[in-house]
ZAVODREN-958693 format. One record per residue (C-alpha): x, z, y; residue in three letters. Coordinates in Angstrom, 1 decimal. Example, Ala and Ser with C-alpha at 12.3 -4.5 7.8 and 13.67 -1.06 7.14 Angstrom:
# ZAVODREN-958693
<dogu X="12.3" Z="7.8" Y="-4.5" aa="ALA"/>
<dogu X="13.7" Z="7.1" Y="-1.1" aa="SER"/>
# end
This chain:
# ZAVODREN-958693
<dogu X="-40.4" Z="29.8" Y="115.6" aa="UNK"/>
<dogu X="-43.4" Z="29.2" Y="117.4" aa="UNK"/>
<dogu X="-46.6" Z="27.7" Y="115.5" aa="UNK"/>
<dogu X="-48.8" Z="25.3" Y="117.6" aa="UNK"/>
<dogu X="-52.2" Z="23.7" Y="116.3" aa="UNK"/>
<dogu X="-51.4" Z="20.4" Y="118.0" aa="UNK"/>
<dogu X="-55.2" Z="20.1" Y="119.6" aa="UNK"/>
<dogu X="-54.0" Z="16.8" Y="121.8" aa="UNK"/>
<dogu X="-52.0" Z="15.5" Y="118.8" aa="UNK"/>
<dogu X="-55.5" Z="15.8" Y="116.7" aa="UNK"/>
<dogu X="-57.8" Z="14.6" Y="119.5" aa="UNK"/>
<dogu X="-55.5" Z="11.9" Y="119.9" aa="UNK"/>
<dogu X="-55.8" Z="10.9" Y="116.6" aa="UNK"/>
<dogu X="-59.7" Z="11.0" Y="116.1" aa="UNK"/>
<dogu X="-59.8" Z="8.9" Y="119.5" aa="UNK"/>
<dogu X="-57.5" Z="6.5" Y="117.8" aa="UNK"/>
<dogu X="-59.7" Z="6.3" Y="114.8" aa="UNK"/>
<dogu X="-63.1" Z="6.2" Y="117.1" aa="UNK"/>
<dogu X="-61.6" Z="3.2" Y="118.8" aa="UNK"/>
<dogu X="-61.5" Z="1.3" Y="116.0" aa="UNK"/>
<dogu X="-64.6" Z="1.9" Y="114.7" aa="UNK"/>
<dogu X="-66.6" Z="1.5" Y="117.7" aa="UNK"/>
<dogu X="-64.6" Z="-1.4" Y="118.0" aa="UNK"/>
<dogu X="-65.8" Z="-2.8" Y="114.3" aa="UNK"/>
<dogu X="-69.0" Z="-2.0" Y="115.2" aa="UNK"/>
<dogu X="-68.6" Z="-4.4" Y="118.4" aa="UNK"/>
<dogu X="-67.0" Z="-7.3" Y="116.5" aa="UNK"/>
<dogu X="-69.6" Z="-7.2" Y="113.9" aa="UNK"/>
<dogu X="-72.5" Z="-7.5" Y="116.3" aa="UNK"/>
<dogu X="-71.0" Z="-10.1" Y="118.8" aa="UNK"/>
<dogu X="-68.7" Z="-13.5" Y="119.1" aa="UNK"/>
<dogu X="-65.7" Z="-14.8" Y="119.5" aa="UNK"/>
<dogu X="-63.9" Z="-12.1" Y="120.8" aa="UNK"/>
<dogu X="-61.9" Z="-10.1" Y="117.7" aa="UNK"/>
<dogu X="-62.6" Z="-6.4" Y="118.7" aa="UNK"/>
<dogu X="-61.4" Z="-5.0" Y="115.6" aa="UNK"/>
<dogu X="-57.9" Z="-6.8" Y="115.9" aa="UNK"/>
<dogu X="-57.4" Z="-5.7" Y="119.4" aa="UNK"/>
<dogu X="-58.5" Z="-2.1" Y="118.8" aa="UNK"/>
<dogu X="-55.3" Z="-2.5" Y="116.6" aa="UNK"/>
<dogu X="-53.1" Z="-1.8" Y="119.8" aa="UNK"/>
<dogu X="-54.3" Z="1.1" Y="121.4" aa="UNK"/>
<dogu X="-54.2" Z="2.5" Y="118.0" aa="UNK"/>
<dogu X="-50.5" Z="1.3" Y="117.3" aa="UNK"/>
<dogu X="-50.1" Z="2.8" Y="121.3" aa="UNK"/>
<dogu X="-51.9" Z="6.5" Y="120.4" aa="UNK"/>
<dogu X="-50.0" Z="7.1" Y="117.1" aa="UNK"/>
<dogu X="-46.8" Z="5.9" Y="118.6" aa="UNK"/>
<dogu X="-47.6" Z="8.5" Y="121.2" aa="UNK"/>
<dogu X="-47.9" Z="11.4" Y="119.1" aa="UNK"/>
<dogu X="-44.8" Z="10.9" Y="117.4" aa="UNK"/>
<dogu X="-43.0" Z="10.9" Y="120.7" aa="UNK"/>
<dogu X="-44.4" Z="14.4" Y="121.7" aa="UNK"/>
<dogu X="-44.1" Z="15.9" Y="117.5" aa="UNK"/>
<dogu X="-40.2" Z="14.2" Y="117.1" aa="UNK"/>
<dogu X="-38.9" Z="17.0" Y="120.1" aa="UNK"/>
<dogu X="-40.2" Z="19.6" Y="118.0" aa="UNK"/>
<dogu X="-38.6" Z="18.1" Y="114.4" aa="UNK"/>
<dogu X="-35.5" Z="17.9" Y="116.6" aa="UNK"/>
<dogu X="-35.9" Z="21.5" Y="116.9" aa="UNK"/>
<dogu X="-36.1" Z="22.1" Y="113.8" aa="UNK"/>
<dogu X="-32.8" Z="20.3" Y="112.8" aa="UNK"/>
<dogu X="-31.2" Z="21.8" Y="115.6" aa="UNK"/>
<dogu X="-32.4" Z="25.6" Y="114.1" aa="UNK"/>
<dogu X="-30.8" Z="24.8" Y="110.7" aa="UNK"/>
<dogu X="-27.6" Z="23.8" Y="111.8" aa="UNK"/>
<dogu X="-26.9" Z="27.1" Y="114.2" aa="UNK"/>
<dogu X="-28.1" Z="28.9" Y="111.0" aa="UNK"/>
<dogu X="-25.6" Z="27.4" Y="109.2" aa="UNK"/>
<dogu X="-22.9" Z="27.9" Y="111.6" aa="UNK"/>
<dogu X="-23.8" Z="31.5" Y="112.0" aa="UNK"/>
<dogu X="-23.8" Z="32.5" Y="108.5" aa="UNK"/>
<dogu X="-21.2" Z="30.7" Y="107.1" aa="UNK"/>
<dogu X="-22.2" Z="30.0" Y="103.5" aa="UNK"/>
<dogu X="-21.6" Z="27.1" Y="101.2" aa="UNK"/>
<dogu X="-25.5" Z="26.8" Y="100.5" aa="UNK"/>
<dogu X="-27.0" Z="24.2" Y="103.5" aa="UNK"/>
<dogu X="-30.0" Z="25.6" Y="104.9" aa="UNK"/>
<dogu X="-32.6" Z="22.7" Y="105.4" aa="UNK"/>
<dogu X="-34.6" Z="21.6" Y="108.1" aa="UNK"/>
<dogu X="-38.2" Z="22.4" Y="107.1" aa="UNK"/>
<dogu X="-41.0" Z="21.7" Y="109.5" aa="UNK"/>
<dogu X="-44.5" Z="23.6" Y="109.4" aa="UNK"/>
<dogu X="-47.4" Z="22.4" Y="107.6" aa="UNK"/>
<dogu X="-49.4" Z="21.6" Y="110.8" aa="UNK"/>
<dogu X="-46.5" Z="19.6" Y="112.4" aa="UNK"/>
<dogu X="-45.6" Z="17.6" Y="108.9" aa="UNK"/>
<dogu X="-49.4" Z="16.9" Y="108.6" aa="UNK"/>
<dogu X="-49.7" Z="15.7" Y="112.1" aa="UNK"/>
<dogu X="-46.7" Z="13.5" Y="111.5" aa="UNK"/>
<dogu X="-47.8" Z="12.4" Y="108.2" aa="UNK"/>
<dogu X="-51.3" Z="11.2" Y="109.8" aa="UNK"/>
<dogu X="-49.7" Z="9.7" Y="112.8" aa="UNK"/>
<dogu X="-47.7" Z="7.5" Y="110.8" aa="UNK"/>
<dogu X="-50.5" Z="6.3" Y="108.6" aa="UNK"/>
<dogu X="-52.3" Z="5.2" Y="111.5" aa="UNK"/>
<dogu X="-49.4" Z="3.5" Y="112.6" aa="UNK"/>
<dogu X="-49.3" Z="1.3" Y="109.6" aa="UNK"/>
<dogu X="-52.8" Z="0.8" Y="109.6" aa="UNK"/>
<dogu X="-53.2" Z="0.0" Y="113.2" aa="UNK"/>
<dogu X="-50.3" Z="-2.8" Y="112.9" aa="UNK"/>
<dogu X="-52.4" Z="-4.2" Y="109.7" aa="UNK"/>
<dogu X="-55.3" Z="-4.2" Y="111.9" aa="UNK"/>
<dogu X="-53.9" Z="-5.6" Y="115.0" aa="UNK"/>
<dogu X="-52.0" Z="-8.7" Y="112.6" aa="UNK"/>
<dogu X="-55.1" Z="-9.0" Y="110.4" aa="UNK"/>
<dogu X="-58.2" Z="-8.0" Y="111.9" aa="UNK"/>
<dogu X="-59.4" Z="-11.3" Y="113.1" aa="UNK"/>
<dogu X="-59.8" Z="-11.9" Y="109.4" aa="UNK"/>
<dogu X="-62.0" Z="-9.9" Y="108.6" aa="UNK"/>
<dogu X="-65.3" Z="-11.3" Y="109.9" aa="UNK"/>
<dogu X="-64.2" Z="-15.4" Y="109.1" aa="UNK"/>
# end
């Protein structure tokens, strides 16, 4: 099993996360034009992008339990388990993906 440190998956992440704030910092010091809430998209976009390049390697994964099983042949299912960097990659991604859909709905709120 090969371990990766998912560099782009992180950098895409803390540019996902600089977007917005840079983007809270430009609502908050001009008019009319909801920054924050549109920052909410390209957010949604970057995390929806990093699950689309982590979900071939969970695929993997699935697809490594279940020749295990068939080679073996024992009653006991052997489970698909992820690494630590790949489940904490996903874990963030998907946080960001809820948050970025409560910003993109909400965000406009914030400042009225």
């Amino acid at each position: 099993m090969k371990h990766r440190k998912y560099t782009i998956e992180w950098s895409l992440i803390g540019v996902a996360i600089f977007v917005a704030v840079i983007s809270i910092i430009a609502d908050y010091y001009s008019t009319d034009y909801n920054w924050f809430a549109r920052s909410g998209s390209v957010v949604v976009l970057l995390a929806a992008f990093i699950e689309f390049k982590v979900s071939p390697h969970i695929y993997d994964d699935i697809q490594r339990a279940q020749s295990l099983q068939s080679l073996v042949k024992i009653p006991v299912a052997f489970k698909a388990k992820p690494t630590k960097s790949r489940r904490n990659v996903s874990f963030v991604a998907h946080v960001l993906l809820i948050t970025g859909t409560i910003i993109w709905g909400y965000g406009d709120l914030i400042w009225s």
